[in-house]
PyMOL Python script that loads the backbone (N, CA, C, O; Angstrom):
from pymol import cmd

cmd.read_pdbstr("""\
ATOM      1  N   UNK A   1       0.836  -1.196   0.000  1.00  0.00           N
ATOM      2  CA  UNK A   1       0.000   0.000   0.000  1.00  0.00           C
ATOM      3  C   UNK A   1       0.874   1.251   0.000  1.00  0.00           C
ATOM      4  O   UNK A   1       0.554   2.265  -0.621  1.00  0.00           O
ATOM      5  N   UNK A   2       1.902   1.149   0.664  1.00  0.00           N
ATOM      6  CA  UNK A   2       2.848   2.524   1.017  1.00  0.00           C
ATOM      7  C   UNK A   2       3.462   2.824  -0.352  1.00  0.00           C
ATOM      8  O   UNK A   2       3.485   4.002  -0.707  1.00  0.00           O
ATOM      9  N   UNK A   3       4.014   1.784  -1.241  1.00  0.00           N
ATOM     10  CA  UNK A   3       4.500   1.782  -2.923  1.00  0.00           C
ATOM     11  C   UNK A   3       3.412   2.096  -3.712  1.00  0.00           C
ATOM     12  O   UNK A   3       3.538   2.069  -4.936  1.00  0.00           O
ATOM     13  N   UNK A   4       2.145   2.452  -3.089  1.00  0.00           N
ATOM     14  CA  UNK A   4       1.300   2.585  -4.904  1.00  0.00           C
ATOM     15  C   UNK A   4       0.527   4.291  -4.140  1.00  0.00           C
ATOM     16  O   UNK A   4       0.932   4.807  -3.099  1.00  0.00           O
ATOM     17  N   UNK A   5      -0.296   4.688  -4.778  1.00  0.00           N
ATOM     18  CA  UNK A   5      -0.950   5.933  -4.762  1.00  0.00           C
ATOM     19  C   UNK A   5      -2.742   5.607  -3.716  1.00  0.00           C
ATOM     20  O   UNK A   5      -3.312   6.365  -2.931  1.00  0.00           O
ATOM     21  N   UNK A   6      -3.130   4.217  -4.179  1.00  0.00           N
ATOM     22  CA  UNK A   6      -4.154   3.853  -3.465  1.00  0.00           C
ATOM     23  C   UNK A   6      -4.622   2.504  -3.749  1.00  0.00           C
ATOM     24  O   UNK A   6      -4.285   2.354  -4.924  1.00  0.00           O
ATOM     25  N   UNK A   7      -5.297   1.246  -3.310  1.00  0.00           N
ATOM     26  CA  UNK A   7      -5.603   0.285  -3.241  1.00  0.00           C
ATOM     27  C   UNK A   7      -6.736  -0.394  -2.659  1.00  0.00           C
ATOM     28  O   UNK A   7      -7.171  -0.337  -1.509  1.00  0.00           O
ATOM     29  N   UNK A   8      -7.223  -1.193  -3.886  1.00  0.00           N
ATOM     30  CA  UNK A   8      -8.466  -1.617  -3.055  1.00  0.00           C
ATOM     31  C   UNK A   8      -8.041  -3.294  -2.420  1.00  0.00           C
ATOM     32  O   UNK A   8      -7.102  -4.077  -2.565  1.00  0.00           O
ATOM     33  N   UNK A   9      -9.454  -3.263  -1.596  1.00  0.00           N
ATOM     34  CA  UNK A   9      -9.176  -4.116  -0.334  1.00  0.00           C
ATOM     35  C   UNK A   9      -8.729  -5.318  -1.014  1.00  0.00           C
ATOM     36  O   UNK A   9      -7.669  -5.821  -0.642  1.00  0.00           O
ATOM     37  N   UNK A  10      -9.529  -5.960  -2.156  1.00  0.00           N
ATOM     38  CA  UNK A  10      -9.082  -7.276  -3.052  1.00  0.00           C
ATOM     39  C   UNK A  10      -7.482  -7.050  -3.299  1.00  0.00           C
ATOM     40  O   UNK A  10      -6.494  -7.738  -3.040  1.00  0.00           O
ATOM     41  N   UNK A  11      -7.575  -6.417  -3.605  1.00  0.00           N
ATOM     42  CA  UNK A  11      -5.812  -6.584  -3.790  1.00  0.00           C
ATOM     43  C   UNK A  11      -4.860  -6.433  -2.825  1.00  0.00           C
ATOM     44  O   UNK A  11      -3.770  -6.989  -2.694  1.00  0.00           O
ATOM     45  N   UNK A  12      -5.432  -5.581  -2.145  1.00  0.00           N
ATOM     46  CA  UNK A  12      -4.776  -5.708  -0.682  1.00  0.00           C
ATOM     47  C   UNK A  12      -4.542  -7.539  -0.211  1.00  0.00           C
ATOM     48  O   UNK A  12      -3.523  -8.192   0.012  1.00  0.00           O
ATOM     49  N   UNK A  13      -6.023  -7.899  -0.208  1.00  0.00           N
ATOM     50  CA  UNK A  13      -6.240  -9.149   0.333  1.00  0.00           C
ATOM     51  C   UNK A  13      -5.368 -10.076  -0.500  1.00  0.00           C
ATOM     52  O   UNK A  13      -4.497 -10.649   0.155  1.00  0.00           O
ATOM     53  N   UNK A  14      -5.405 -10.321  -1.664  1.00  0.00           N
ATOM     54  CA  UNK A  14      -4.958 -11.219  -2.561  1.00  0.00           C
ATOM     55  C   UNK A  14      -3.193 -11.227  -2.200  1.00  0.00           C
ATOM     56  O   UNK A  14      -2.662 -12.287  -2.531  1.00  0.00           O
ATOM     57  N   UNK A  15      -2.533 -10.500  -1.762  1.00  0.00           N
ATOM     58  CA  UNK A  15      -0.640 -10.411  -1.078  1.00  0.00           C
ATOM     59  C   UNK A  15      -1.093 -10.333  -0.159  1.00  0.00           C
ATOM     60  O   UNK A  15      -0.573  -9.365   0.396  1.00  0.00           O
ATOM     61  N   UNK A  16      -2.308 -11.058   0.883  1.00  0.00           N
ATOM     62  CA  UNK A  16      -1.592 -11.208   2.509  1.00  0.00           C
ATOM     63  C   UNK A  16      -2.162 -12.867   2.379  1.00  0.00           C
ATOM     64  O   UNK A  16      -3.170 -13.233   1.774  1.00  0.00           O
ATOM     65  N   UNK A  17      -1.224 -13.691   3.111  1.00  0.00           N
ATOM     66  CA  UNK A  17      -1.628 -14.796   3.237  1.00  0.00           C
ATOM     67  C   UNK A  17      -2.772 -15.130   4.170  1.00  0.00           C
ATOM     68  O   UNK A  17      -2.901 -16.331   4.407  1.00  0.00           O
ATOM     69  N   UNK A  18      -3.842 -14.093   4.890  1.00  0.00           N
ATOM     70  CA  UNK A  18      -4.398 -14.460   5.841  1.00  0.00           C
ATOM     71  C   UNK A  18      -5.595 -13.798   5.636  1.00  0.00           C
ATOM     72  O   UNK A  18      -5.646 -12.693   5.095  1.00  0.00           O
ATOM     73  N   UNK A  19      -6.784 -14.548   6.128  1.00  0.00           N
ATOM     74  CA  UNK A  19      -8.247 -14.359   5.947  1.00  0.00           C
ATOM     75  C   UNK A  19      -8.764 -12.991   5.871  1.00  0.00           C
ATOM     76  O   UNK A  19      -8.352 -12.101   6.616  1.00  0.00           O
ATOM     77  N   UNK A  20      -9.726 -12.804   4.915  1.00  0.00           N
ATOM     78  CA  UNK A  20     -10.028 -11.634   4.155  1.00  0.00           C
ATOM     79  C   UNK A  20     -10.828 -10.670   5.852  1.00  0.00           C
ATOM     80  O   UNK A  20     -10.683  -9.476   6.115  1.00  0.00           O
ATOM     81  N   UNK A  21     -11.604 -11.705   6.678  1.00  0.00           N
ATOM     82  CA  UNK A  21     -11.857 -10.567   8.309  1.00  0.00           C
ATOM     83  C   UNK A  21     -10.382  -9.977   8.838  1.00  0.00           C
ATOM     84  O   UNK A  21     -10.386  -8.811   9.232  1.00  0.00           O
ATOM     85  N   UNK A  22      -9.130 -10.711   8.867  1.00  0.00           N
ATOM     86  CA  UNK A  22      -8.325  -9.869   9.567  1.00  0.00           C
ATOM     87  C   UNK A  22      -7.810  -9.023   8.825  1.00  0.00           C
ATOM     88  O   UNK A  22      -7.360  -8.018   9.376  1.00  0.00           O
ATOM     89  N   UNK A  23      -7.705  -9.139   7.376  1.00  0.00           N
ATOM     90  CA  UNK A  23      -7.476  -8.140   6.517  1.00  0.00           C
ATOM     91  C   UNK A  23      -7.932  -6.653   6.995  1.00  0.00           C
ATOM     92  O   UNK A  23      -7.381  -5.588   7.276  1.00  0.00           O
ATOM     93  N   UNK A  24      -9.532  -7.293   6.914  1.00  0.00           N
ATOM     94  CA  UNK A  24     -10.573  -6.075   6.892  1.00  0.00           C
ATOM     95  C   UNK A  24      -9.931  -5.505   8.485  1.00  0.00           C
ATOM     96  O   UNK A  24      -9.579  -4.334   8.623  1.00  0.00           O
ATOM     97  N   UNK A  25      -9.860  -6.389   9.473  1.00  0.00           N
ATOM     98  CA  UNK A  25      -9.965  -6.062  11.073  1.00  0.00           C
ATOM     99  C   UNK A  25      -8.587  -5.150  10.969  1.00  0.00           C
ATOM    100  O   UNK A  25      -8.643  -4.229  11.784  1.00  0.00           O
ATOM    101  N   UNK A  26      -7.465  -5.150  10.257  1.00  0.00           N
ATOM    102  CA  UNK A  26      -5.910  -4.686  10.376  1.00  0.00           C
ATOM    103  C   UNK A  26      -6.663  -2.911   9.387  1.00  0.00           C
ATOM    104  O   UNK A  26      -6.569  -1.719   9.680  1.00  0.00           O
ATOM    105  N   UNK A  27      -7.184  -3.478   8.487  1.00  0.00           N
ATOM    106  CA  UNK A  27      -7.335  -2.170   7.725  1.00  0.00           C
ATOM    107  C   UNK A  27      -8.118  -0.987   8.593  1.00  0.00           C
ATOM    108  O   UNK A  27      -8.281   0.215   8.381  1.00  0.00           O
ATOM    109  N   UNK A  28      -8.505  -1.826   9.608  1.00  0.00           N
ATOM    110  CA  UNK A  28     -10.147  -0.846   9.808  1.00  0.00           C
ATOM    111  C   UNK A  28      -9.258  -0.350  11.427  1.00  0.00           C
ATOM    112  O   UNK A  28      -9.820   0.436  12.190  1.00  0.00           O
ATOM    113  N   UNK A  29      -8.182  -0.798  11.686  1.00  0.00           N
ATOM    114  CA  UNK A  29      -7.386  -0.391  13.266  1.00  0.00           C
ATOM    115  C   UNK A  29      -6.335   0.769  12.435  1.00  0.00           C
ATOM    116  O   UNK A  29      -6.091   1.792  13.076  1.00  0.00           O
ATOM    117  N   UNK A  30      -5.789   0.656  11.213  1.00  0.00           N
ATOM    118  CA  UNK A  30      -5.227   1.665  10.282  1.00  0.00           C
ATOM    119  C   UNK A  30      -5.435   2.556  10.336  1.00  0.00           C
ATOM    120  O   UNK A  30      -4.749   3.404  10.909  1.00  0.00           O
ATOM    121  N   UNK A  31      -6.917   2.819   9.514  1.00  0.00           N
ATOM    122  CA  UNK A  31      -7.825   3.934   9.230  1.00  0.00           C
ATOM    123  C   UNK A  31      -7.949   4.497  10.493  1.00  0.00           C
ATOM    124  O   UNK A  31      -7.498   5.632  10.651  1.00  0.00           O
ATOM    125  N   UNK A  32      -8.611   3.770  11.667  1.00  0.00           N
ATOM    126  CA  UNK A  32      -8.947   4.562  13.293  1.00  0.00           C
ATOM    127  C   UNK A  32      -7.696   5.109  13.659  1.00  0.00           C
ATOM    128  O   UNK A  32      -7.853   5.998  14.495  1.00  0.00           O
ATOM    129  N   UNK A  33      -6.818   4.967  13.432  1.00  0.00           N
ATOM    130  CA  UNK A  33      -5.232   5.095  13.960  1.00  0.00           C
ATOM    131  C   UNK A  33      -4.640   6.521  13.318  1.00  0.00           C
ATOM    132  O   UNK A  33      -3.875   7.344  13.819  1.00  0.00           O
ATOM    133  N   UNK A  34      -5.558   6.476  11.488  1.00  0.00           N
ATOM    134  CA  UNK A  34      -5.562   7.928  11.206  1.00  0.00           C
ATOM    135  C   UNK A  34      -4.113   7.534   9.990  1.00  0.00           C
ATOM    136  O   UNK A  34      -3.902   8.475   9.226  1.00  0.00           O
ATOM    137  N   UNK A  35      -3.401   6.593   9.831  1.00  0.00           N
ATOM    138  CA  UNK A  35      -2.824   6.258   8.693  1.00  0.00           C
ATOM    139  C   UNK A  35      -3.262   5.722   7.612  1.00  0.00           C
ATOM    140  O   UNK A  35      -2.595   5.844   6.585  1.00  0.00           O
ATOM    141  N   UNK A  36      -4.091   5.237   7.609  1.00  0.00           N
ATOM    142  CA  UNK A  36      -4.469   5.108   6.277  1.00  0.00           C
ATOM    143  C   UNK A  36      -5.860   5.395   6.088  1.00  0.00           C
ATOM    144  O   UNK A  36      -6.495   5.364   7.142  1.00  0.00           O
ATOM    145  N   UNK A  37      -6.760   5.759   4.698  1.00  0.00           N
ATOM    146  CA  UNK A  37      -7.672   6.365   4.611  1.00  0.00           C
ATOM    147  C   UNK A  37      -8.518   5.623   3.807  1.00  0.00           C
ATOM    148  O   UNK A  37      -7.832   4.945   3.042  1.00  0.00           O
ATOM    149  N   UNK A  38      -9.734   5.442   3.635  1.00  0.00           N
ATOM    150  CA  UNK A  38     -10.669   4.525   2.712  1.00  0.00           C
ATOM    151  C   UNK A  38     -12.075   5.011   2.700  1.00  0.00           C
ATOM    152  O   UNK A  38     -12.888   5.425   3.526  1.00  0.00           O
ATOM    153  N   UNK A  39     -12.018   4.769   1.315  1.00  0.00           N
ATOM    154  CA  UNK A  39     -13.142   5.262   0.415  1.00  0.00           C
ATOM    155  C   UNK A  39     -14.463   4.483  -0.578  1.00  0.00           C
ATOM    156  O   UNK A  39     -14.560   3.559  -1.385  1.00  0.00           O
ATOM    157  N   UNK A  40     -14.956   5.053  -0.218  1.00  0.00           N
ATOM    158  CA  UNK A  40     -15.887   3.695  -1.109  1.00  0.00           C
ATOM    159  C   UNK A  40     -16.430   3.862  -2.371  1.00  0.00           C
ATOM    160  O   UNK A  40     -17.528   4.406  -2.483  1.00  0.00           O
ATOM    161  N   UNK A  41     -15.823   3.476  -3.323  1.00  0.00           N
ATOM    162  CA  UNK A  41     -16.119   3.625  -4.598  1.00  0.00           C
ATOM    163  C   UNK A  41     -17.188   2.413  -5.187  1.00  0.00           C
ATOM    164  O   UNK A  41     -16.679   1.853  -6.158  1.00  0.00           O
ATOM    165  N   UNK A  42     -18.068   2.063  -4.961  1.00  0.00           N
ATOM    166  CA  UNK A  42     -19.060   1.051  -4.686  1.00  0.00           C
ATOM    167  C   UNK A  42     -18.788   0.292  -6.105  1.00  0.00           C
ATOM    168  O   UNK A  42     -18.402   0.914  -7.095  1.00  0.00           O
ATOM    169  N   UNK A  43     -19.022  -1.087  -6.107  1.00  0.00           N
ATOM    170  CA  UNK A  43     -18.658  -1.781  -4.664  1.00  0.00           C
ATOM    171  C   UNK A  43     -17.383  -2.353  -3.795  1.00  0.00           C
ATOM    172  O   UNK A  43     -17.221  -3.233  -2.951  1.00  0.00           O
ATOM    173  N   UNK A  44     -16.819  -1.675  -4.256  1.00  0.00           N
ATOM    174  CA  UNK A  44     -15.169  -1.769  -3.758  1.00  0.00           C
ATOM    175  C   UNK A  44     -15.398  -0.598  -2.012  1.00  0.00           C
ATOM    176  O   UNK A  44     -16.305   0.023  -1.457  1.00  0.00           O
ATOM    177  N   UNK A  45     -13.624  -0.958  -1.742  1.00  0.00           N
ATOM    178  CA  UNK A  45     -13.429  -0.083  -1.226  1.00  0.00           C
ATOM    179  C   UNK A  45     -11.722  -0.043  -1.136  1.00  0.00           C
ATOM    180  O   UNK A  45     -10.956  -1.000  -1.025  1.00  0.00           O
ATOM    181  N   UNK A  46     -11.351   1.669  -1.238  1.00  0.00           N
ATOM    182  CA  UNK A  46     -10.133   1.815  -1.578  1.00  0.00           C
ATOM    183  C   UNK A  46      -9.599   2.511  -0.534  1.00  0.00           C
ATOM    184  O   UNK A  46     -10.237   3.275   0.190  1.00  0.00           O
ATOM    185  N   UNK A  47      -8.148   2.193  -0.422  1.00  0.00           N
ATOM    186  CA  UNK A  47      -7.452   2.549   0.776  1.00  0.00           C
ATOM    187  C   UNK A  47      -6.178   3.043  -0.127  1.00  0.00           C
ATOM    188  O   UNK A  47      -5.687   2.622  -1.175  1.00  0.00           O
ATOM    189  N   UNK A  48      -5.743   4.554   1.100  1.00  0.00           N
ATOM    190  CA  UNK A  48      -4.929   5.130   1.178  1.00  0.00           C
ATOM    191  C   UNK A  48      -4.355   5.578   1.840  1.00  0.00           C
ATOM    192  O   UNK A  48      -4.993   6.189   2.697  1.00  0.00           O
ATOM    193  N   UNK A  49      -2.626   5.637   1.983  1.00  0.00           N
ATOM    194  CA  UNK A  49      -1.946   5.789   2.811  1.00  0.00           C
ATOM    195  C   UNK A  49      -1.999   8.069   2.827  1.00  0.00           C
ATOM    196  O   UNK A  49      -1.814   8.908   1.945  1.00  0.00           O
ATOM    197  N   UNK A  50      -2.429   8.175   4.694  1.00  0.00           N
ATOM    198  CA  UNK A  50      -2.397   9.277   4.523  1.00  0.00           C
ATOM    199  C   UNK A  50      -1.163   9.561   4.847  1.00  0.00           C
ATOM    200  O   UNK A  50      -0.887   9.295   6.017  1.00  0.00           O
ATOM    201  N   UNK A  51      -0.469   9.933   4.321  1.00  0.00           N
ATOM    202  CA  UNK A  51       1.269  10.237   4.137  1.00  0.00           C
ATOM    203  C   UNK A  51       1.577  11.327   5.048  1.00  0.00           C
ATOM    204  O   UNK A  51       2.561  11.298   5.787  1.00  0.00           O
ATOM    205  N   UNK A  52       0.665  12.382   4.999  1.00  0.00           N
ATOM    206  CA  UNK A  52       1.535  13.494   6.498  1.00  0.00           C
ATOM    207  C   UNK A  52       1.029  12.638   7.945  1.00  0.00           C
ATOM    208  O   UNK A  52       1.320  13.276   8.957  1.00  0.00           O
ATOM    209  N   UNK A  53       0.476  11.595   8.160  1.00  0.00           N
ATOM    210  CA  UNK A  53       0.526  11.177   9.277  1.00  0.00           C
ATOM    211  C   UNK A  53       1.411  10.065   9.398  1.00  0.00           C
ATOM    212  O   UNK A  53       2.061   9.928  10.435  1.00  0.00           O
ATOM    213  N   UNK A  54       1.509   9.249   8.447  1.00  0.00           N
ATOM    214  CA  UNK A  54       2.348   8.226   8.144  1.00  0.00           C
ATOM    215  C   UNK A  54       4.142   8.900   8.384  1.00  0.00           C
ATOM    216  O   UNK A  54       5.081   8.381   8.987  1.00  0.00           O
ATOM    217  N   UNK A  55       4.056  10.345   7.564  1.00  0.00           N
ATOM    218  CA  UNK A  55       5.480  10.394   8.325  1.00  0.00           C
ATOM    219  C   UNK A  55       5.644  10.900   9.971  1.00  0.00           C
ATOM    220  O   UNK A  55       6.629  10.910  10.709  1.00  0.00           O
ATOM    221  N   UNK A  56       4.434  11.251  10.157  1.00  0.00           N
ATOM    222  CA  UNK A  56       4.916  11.488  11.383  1.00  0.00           C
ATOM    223  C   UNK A  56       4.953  10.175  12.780  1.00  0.00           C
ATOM    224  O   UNK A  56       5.599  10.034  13.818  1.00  0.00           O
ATOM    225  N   UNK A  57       4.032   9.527  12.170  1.00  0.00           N
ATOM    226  CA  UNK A  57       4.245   7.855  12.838  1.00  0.00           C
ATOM    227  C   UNK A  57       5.538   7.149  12.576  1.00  0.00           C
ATOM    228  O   UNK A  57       6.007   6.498  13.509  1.00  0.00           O
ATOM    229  N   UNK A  58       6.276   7.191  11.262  1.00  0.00           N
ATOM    230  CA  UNK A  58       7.748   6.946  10.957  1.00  0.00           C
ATOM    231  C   UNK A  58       8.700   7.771  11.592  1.00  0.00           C
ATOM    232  O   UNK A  58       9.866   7.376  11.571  1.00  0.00           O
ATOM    233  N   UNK A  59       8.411   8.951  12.211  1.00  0.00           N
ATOM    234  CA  UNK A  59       9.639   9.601  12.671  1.00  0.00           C
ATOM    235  C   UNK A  59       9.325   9.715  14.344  1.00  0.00           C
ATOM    236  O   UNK A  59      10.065  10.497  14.941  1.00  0.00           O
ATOM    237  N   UNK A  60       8.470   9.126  15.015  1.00  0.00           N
ATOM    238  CA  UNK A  60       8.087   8.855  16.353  1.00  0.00           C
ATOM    239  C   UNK A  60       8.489   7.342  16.716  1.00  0.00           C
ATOM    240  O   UNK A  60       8.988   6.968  17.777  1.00  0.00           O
ATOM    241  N   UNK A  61       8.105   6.423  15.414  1.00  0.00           N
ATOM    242  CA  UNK A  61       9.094   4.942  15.811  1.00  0.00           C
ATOM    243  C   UNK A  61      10.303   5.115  15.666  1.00  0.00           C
ATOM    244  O   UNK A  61      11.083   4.545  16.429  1.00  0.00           O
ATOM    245  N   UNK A  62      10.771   5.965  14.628  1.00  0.00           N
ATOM    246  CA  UNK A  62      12.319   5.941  14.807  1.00  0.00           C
ATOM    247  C   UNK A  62      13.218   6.131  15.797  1.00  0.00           C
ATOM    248  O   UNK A  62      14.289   5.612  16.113  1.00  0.00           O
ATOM    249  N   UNK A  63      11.930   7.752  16.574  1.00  0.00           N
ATOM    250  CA  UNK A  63      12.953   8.008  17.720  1.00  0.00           C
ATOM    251  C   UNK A  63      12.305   6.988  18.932  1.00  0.00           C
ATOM    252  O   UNK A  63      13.218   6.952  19.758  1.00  0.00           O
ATOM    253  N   UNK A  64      11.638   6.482  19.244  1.00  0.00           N
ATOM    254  CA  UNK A  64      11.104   5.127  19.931  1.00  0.00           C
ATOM    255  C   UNK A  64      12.579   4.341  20.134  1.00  0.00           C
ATOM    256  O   UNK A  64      13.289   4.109  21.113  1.00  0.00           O
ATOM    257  N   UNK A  65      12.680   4.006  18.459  1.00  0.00           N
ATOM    258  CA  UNK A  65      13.487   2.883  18.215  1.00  0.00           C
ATOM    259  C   UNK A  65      15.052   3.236  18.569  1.00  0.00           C
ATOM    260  O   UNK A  65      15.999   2.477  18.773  1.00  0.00           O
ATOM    261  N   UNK A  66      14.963   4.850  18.568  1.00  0.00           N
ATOM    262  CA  UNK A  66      16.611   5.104  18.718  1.00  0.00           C
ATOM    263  C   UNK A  66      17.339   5.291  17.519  1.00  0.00           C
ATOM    264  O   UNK A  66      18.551   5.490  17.450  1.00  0.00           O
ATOM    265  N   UNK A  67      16.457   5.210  16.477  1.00  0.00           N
ATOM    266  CA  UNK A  67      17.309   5.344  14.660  1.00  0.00           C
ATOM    267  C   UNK A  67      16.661   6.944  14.096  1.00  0.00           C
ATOM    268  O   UNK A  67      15.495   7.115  13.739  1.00  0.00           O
ATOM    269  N   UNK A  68      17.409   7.687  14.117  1.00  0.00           N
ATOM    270  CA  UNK A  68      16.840   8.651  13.453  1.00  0.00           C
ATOM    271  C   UNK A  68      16.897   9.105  12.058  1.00  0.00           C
ATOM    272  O   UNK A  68      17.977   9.512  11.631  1.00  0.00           O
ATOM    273  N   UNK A  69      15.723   9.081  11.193  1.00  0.00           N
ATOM    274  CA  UNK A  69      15.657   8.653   9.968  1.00  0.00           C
ATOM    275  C   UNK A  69      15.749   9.802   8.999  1.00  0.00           C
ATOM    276  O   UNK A  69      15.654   9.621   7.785  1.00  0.00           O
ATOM    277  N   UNK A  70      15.954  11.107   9.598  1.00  0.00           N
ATOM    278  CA  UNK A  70      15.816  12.197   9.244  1.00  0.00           C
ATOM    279  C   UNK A  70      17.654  12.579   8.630  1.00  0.00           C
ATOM    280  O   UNK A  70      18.772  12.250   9.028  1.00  0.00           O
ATOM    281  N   UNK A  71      17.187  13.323   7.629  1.00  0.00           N
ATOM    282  CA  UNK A  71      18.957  13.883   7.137  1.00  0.00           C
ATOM    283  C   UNK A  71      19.577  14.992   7.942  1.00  0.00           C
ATOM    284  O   UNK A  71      20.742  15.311   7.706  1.00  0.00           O
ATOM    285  N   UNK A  72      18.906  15.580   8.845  1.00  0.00           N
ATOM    286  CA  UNK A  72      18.871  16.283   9.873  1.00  0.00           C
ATOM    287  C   UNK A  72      19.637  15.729  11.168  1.00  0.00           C
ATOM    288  O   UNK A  72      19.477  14.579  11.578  1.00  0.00           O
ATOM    289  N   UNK A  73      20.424  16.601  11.725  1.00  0.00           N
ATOM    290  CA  UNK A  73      21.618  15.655  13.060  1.00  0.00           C
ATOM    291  C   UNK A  73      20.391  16.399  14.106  1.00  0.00           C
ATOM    292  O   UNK A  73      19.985  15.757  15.075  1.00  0.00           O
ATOM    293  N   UNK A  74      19.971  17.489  13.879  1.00  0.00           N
ATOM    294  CA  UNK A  74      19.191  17.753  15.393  1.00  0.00           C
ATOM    295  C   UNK A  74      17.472  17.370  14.970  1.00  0.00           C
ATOM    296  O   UNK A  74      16.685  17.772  15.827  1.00  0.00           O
ATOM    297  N   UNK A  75      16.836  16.661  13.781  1.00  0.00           N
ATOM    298  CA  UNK A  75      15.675  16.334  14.133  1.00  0.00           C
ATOM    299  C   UNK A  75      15.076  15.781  15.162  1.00  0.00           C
ATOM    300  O   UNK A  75      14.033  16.251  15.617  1.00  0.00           O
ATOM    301  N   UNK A  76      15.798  14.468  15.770  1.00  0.00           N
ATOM    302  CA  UNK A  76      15.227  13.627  16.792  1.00  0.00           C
ATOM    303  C   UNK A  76      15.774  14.243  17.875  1.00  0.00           C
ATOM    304  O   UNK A  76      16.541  13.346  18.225  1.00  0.00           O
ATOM    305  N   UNK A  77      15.879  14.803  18.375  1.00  0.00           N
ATOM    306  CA  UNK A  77      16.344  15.783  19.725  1.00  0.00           C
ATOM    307  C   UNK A  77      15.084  15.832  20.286  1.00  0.00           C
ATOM    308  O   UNK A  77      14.897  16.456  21.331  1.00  0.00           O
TER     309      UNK A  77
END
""", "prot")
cmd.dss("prot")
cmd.show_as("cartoon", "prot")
cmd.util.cbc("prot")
cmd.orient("prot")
């Protein structure tokens, strides 16, 4: 999902090896979480990565993690 522009759930589903409810159950803790976003283009539904929250969730695990991912020496300060 993070490599393409937006995606629907079938294809989502079809590259995870595991049942199309936890699919849905992982997508739908995403969206509440505020990273990713979904839309319903009937009868589909399409998901997208919302990217200004997504980086800011990537640069809060980093400094979590102790790796700071930024090209910046004083970002994670």
């Amino acid at each position: 999902l993070a490599k393409q522009d937006c995606c629907f759930f079938g294809d989502i589903h079809e590259e995870l090896p595991i049942a199309k409810a936890t699919v849905s159950q992982h997508l739908k803790e995403l969206k509440e979480s505020g990273l990713i976003q979904g839309e319903i283009e009937t009868p589909k539904v399409k998901y997208c990565i919302n990217r200004e929250n997504w980086k800011i969730a990537s640069m809060l695990f980093s400094k979590f993690f102790g790796q700071c991912i930024c090209k910046k020496e004083s970002c994670c300060e």
